[in-house]
TORTI-239449 format. One line per field, with one value per residue (C-alpha): x, y, z; residue number from 1. Coordinates in Angstrom, 2 decimals. Example, Ala and Ser with C-alpha at 12.3 -4.5 7.8 and 13.67 -1.06 7.14 Angstrom:
! TORTI-239449
u	c(12.30_13.67)
v	c(-4.50_-1.06)
w	c(7.80_7.14)
k	c(1_2)
//
This chain:
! TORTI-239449
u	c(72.72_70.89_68.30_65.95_62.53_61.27_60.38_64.30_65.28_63.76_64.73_68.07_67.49_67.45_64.33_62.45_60.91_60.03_62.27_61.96_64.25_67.09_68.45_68.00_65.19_66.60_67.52_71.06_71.70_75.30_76.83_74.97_71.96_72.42_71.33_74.34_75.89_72.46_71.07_68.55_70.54_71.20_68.34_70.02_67.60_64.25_62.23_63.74_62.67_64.29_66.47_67.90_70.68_73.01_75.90_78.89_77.82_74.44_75.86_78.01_75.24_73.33_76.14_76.95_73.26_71.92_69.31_68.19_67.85_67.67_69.95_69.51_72.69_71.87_74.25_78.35_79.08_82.61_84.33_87.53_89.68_87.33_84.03_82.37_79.18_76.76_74.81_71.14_71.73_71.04_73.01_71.67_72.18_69.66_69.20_72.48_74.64_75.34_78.91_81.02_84.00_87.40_87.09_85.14_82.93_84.36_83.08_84.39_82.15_79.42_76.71_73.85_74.44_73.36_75.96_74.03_73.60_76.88_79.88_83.33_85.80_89.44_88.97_92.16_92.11_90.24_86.20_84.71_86.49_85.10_86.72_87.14_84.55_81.64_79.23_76.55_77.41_76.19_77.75_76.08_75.80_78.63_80.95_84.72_87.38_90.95_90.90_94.51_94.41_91.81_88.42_87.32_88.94_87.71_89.55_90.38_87.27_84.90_82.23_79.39_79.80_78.27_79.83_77.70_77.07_80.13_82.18_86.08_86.65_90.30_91.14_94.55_93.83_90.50_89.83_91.59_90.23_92.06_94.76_98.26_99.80_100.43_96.33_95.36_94.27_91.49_90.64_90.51_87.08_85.99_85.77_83.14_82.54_80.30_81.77_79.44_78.54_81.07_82.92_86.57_87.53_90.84_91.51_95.16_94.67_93.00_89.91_90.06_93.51_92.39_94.42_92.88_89.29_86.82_85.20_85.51_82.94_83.86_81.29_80.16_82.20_83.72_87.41_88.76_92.30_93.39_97.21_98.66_96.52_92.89_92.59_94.89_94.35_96.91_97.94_95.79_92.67_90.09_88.06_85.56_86.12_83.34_81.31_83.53_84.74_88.44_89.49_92.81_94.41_97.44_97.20_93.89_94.26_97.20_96.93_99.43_102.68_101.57_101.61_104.28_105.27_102.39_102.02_100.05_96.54_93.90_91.70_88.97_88.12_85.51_83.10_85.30_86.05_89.61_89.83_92.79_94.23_96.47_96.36_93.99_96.73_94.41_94.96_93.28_89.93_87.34_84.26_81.07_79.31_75.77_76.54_75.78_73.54_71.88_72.07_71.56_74.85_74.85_76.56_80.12_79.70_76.83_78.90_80.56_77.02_75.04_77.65_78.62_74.88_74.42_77.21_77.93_75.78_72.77_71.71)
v	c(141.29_139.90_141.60_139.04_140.72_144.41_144.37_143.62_146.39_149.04_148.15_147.97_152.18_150.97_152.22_150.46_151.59_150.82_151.62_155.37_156.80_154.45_153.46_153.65_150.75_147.50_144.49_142.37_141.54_139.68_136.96_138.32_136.91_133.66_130.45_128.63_127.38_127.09_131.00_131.74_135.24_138.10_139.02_141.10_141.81_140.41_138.87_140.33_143.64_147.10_149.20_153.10_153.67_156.43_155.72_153.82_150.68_150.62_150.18_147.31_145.65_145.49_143.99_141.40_140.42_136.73_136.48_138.68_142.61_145.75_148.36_152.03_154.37_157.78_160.66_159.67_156.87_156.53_153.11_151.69_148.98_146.00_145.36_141.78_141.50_138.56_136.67_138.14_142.03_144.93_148.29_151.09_154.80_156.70_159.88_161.29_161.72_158.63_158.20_155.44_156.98_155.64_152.09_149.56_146.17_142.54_139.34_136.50_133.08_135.11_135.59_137.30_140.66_143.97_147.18_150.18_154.10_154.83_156.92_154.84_158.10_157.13_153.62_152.38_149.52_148.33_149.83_146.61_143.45_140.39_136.94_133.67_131.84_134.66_134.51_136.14_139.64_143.16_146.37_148.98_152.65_153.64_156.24_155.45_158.29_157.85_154.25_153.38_150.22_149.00_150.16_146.70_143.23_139.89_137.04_134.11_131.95_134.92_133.95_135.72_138.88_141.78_145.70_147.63_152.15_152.81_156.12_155.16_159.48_159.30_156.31_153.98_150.72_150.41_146.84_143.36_140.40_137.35_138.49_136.44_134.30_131.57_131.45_129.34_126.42_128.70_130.86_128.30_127.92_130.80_134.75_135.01_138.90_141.25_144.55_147.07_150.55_152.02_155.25_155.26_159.16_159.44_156.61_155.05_151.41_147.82_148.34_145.46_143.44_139.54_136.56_133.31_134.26_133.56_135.03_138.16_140.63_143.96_145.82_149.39_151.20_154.42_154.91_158.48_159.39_156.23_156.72_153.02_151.06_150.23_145.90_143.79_140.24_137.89_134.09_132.29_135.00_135.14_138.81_139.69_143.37_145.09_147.91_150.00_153.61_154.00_158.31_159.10_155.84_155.13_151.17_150.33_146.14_143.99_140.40_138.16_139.83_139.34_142.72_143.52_139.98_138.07_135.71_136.73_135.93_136.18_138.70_139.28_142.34_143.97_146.37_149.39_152.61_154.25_158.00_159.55_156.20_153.04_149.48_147.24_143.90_140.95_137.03_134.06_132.51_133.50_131.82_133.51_135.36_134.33_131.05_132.35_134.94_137.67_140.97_144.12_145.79_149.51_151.05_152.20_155.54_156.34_155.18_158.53_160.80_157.65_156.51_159.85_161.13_157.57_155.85_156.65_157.24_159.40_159.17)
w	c(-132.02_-135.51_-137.01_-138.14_-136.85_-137.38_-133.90_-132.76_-135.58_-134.14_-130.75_-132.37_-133.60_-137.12_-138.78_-140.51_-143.93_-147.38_-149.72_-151.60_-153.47_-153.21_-156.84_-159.95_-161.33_-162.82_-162.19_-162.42_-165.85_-166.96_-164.76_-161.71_-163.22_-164.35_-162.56_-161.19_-157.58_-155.94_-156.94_-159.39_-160.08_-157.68_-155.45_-152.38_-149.52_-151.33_-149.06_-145.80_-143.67_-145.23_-142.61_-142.59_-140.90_-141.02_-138.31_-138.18_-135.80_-137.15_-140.92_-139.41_-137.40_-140.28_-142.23_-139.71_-139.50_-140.57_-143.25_-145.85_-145.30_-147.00_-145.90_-147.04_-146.60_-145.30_-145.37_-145.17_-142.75_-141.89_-141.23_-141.52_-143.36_-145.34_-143.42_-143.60_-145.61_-144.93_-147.80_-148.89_-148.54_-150.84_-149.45_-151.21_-151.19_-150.35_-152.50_-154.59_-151.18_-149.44_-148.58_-147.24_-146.45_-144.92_-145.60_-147.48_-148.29_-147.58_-149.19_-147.88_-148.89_-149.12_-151.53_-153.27_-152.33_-154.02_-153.72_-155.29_-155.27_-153.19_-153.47_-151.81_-150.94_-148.95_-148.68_-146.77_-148.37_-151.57_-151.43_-152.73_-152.41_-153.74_-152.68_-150.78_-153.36_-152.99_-156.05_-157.42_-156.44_-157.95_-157.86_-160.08_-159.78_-157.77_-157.69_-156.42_-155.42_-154.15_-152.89_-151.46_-153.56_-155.85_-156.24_-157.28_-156.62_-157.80_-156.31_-155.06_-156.73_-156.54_-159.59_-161.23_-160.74_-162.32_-162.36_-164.22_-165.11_-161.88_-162.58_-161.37_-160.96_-161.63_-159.36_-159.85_-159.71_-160.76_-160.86_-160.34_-160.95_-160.40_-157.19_-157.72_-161.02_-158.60_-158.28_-160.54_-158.66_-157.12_-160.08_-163.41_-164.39_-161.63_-162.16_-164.61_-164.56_-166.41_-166.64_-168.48_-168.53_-166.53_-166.75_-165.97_-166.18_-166.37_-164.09_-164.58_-164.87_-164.61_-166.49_-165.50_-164.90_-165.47_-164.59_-165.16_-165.45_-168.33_-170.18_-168.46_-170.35_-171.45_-172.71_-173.67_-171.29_-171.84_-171.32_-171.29_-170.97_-168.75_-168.40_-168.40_-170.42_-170.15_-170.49_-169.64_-170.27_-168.60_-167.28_-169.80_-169.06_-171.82_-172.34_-174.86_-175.17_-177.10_-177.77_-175.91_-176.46_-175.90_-175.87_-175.07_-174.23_-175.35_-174.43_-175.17_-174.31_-173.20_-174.14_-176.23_-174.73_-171.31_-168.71_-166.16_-164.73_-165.90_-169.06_-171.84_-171.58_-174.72_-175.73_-178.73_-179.71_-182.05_-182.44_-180.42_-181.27_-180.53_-180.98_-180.24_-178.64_-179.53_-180.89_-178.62_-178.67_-179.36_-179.48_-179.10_-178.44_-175.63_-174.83_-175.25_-172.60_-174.75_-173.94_-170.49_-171.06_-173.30_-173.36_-175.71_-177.40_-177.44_-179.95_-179.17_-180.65_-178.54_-175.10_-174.07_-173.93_-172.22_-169.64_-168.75_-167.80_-166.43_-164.69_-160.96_-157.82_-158.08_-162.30)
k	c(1_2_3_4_5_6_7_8_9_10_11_12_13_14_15_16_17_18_19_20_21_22_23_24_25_26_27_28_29_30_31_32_33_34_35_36_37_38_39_40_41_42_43_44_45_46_47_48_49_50_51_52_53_54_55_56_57_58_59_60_61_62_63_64_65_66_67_68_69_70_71_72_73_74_75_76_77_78_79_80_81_82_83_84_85_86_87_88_89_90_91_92_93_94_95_96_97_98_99_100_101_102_103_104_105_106_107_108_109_110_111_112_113_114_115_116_117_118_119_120_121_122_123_124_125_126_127_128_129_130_131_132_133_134_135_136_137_138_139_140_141_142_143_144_145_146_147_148_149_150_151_152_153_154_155_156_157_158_159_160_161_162_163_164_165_166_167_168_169_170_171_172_173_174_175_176_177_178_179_180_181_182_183_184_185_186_187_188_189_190_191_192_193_194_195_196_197_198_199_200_201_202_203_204_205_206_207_208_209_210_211_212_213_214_215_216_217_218_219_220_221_222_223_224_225_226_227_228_229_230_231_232_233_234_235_236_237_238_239_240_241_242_243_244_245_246_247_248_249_250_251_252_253_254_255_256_257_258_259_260_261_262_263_264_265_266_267_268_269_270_271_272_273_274_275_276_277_278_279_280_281_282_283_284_285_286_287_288_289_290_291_292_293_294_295_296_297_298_299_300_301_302_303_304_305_306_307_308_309_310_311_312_313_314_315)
//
């Protein structure tokens, strides 16, 4: 059944409701808010009716339904493997608790779509997966725990993309973007990401792992005591990597030398600070994210205090 009247939502058991207490304020900044394919940025829901739900088949109605909507997560709503996500939604935790346990969020050619205020624990699969030429998709505020495989991916021709104040609490593969090195018909001149303001605590790797994609923007994040390295740049990838405050990690950046069976990829650094941690390997040329957009460097020493009492679902 599609949602596309308040009167069929309700009949539906959806409730409908303005928002209240859902997220923290803002609006998409980075590549989620730039003009391009059609979008004027990243709007989610805007426009559309807002819904509650707070079981499994409602979340996945609401999902599956055509046009824009609002859906606000209540309590921990268990599904399984990568769920299908329609163009023009915002999902949104409601309060500091909402929970999407057991599986995760597909994109697959879709578009304009707002992830917010939720905590991802068990996913199966990957929690968030962004692919199959989606665009202009936000994920800010979230909290990811024990994924089976990646918190994050950004392939297959997935472009302007914005990931923005998450905590990764110890997680493996944090974040891919750019899925195979035999990709590159799909990914050159695609996977434009903005990847700022996130906490990865003690996560083990791909913070993120490129290949192909530029620029990929790396920017005030803080990195503490990430096992295997914390960038990797690879297959011709260009990152700006910047602002960022790098604790404990031994391989800050992977670039010129390539990583595991990929070919090196390049990788500018500046303005970072490294306590306690390695020699960010840098190379290359990288196109500027300002010629995209602008945005407002923080500096790196102040990263650990204001991602830590800011990044994740619930601050």
């Amino acid at each position: 059944m599609k949602l596309g009247l308040c009167a069929v939502l309700v009949a539906a058991g959806l409730t409908v409701a303005a928002p209240a207490h859902a997220a923290p304020a803002g609006s998409p900044d980075g590549f989620a808010a730039v003009a391009a394919l059609g979008l004027s940025g990243t709007t989610g829901g805007v426009g559309g009716p807002t819904v509650t739900v707070d079981t499994t088949d409602e979340l996945l109605e609401a999902i599956d339904t055509v046009g824009a909507l609002t859906i606000q997560v209540s309590g921990t709503i268990a599904i399984t493997s990568k769920q299908g996500v329609r163009p023009n939604k915002t999902i949104v935790g409601l309060g500091s608790t909402a929970t999407i346990t057991g599986g995760g969020f597909d994109f697959y050619r879709s578009s304009n779509v707002i992830v917010r205020n939720l905590t991802f624990v068990d996913a199966e699969d990957d929690a968030v997966n962004v692919g199959q030429q989606s665009h202009h998709i936000w994920i800010d505020h979230n909290t990811f725990v024990r994924p089976v495989d990646g918190s994050i991916d950004i392939v297959r021709g997935a472009d302007y993309v914005t990931v923005s104040w998450n905590h990764f609490a110890g997680t493996d593969k944090s974040m891919l973007i750019g899925h195979s090195d035999g990709a590159a018909s799909t990914d050159v001149g695609h996977l434009r990401v903005s990847i700022h303001h996130n906490f990865f605590d003690n996560s083990r790797q791909r913070h993120p792992r490129v290949r192909f994609g530029e620029p990929v923007h790396v920017y005030n994040n803080y990195f503490l005591g990430n096992e295997l390295y914390g960038v990797a740049s690879t297959m011709n990838g260009g990152v700006l990597v910047e602002g960022n405050y790098f604790s404990g990690v031994a391989h800050p950046c992977h670039s010129t030398g390539g990583y595991a069976d990929s070919g090196p990829g390049r990788l500018v650094q500046r303005n970072n600070v490294f306590v306690g941690s390695g020699t960010c390997e840098a190379g290359g040329t990288v196109a500027e994210p300002r010629g995209y957009y602008a945005y407002t460097l923080d500096a790196a020493a102040n990263v650990p205090a204001l991602v830590a009492s800011g990044a994740g679902a619930g601050r």
